[in-house]
KOLBAMI-459345 format. One record per residue (C-alpha): residue in one letter; z, y, x. Coordinates in steps of 0.05 Angstrom, whole numbers, plus 5000, padded with zeros to 4 digits. Example, Ala and Ser with C-alpha at 12.3 -4.5 7.8 and 13.67 -1.06 7.14 Angstrom:
<nodes>
A515649105246;S514349795273;
</nodes>
This chain:
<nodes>
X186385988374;X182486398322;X178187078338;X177987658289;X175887688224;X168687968227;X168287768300;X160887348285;X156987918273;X150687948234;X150587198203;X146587338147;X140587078184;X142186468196;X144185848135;X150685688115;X152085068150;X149085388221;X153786058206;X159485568191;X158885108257;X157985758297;X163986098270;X167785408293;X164985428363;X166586178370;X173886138331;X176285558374;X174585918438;X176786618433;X170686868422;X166886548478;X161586128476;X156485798521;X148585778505;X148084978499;X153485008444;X150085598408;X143385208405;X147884628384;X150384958323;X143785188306;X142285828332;X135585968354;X133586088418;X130386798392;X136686968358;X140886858414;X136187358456;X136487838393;X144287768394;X145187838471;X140688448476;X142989108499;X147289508449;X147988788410;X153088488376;X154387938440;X154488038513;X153787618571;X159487448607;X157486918654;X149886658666;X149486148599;X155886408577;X157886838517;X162287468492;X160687498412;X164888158414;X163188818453;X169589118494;X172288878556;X174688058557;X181387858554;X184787418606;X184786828553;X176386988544;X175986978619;X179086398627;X174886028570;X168686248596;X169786158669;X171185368641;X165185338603;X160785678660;X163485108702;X161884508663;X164983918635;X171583618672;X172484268706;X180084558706;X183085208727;X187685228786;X190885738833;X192586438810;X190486388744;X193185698729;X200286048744;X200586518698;X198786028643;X204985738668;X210186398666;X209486328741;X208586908790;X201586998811;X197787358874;X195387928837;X187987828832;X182387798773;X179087208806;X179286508769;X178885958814;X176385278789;X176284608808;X170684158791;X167683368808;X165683428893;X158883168855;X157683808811;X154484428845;X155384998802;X154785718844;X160986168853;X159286798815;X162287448792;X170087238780;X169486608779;X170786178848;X169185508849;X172384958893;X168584268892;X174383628897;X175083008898;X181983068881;X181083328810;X188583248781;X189283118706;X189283818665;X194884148612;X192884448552;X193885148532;X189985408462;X182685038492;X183585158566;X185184698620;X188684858670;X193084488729;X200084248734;X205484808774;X204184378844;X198284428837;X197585118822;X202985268871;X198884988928;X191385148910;X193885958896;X197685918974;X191985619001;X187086238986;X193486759017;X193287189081;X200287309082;X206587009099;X211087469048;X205987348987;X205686568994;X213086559003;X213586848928;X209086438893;X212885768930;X219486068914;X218386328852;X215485618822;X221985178852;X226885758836;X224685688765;X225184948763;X217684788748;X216384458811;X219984208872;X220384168946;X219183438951;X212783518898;X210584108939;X210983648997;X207083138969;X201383578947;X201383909024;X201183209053;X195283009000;X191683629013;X186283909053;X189184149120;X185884739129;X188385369094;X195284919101;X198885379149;X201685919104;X203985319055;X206785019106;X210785539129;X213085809066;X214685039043;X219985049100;X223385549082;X224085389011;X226284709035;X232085079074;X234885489006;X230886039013;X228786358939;X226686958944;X222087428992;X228087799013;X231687209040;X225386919079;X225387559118;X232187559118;X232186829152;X226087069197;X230387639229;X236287199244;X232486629274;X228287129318;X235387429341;X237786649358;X244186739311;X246086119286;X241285889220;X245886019159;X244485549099;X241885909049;X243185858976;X248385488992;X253685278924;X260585468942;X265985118906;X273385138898;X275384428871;X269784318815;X268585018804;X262685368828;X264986088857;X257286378878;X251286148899;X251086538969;X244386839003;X246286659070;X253086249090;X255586039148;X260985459127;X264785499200;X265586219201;X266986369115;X262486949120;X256786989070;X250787479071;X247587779012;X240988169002;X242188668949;X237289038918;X235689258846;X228089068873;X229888328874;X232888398803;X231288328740;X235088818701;X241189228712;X244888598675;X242188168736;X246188668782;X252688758751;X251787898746;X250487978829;X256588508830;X262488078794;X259687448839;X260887828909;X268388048879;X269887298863;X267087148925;X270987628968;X277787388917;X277086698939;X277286969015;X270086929031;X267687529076;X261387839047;X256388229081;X251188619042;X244888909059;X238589159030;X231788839034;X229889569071;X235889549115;X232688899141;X226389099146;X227289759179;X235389739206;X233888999242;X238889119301;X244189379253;X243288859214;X243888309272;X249788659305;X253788769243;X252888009235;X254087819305;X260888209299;X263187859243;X261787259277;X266687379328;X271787609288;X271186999238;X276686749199;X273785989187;X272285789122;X278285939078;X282185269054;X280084908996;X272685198990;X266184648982;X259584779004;X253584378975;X246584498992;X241584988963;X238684558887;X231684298914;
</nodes>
């Protein structure tokens, strides 16, 4: 990655060959730079003072780390300097390490970073640092290191107070394909155990179809009202043809439960998409239920008893329809 044009400020100083190795340093980095590679290049240790002075051309971002433009970082700068501030063999993990992926995130500013169990440096400012011994091998994105999805997946979980929020992140990774439940598994089982419970938890349901925040407290309200566990996610076929991919089904009774919401969409395309599934659904003889995320939340009883009714009155699962399991 390169920095602007202009972005070494006040080079004239300094000879060719030190203004040329610093420009490297700084263009390679977005624009961040630690002290021992300044030095390096040949800067001298009064110039860097002069340079990192109030009102100067560079600012301190981290202690021995550098900014060599004024303004506010950007994530990518963060991220750089939070990696140099942490040393060699250091990679970023958790929240940060997820959205170098595409991956939803917990929405925070801190960086977490793993390092060698044999290193010390000091959390500080944004930057958290978790000593390991089991450092995994890093990706590459423009300079940075940074973990693999589990990885990611599991360290961000780990640092969660809440149920809903590490049900996203674990959702969101295996609904997008970038991980799955049996890697996710893994990485719990080779893990530390404590700050394992929310993982845990959210692991299980993802392991039993759920995708989506919706559908865990969806699944939540019908277990706690001992209805029958629906399989969620479930792939309902005629033949070889796939009809829908159902919330919630119950294969003995044909009825099927979806949580509709424009919230849990993407764009009004998604919901037309979710629209024309629940008519072929209901065409192929498949009862459908709908309900809204705040119907569940705030109508619970409804909810149970409008379920618990169709229950009763259940058809069985019309002839000729296959069910396979939720894609893990």
């Amino acid at each position: 990655m390169s920095v602007p044009v202009g972005t070494l400020q006040n080079v004239t100083d300094l000879t060719r060959p030190t203004a040329a190795a610093l420009r490297r340093a700084v263009a390679e980095q977005y624009g961040v730079i630690s002290r021992q590679q300044a030095l390096a290049a040949g800067l001298t240790r009064a110039t860097l003072e002069h340079r990192i002075r109030a009102g100067g051309p560079w600012q301190r971002i981290l202690p021995g780390v550098y900014l060599a433009v004024t303004g506010t970082p950007t994530a990518d700068q963060r991220d750089m300097a939070a990696l140099l501030y942490a040393g060699p063999g250091s990679v970023i993990t958790a929240a940060a390490s997820l959205r170098r992926h595409g991956l939803r995130a917990p929405d925070t500013k801190i960086i977490d970073v793993l390092v060698p169990a044999k290193r010390r440096p000091a959390s500080i400012r944004f930057v958290r640092i978790h000593r390991t011994t089991r450092l995994p091998a890093a990706y590459m994105s423009g300079g940075v290191e940074f973990t693999a999805p589990v990885r990611a997946v599991a360290d961000a979980v780990r640092g969660l107070a809440a149920l809903p929020e590490a049900r996203a992140v674990v959702a969101g990774a295996v609904q997008r394909g970038r991980c799955t439940v049996a890697d996710l598994a893994d990485e719990l089982a080779s893990g530390p155990v404590g700050g394992s419970a929310l993982l845990r938890s959210a692991l299980n349901e993802v392991a039993s179809g759920v995708r989506s925040a919706a559908e865990g407290e969806f699944r939540t309200l019908v277990i706690r009202a001992g209805l029958p566990v629906p399989m969620f996610n479930a792939r309902l076929l005629r033949g070889d043809v796939l009809i829908a991919v159902a919330d919630a089904w119950w294969p003995g009774a044909g009825l099927a439960v979806e949580v509709d919401s424009r919230e849990w969409h993407l764009s009004p395309a998604d919901w037309e998409r979710t629209m024309r599934r629940h008519a072929r659904m209901t065409a192929h003889g498949i009862v459908v239920l709908h309900f809204s995320p705040v119907q569940v939340r705030s109508q619970p009883a409804m909810v149970i008893e409008t379920i618990k009714a169709s229950l009763r009155n259940a058809r069985g699962k019309p002839a000729g329809i296959r069910t396979l399991p939720a894609l893990q």
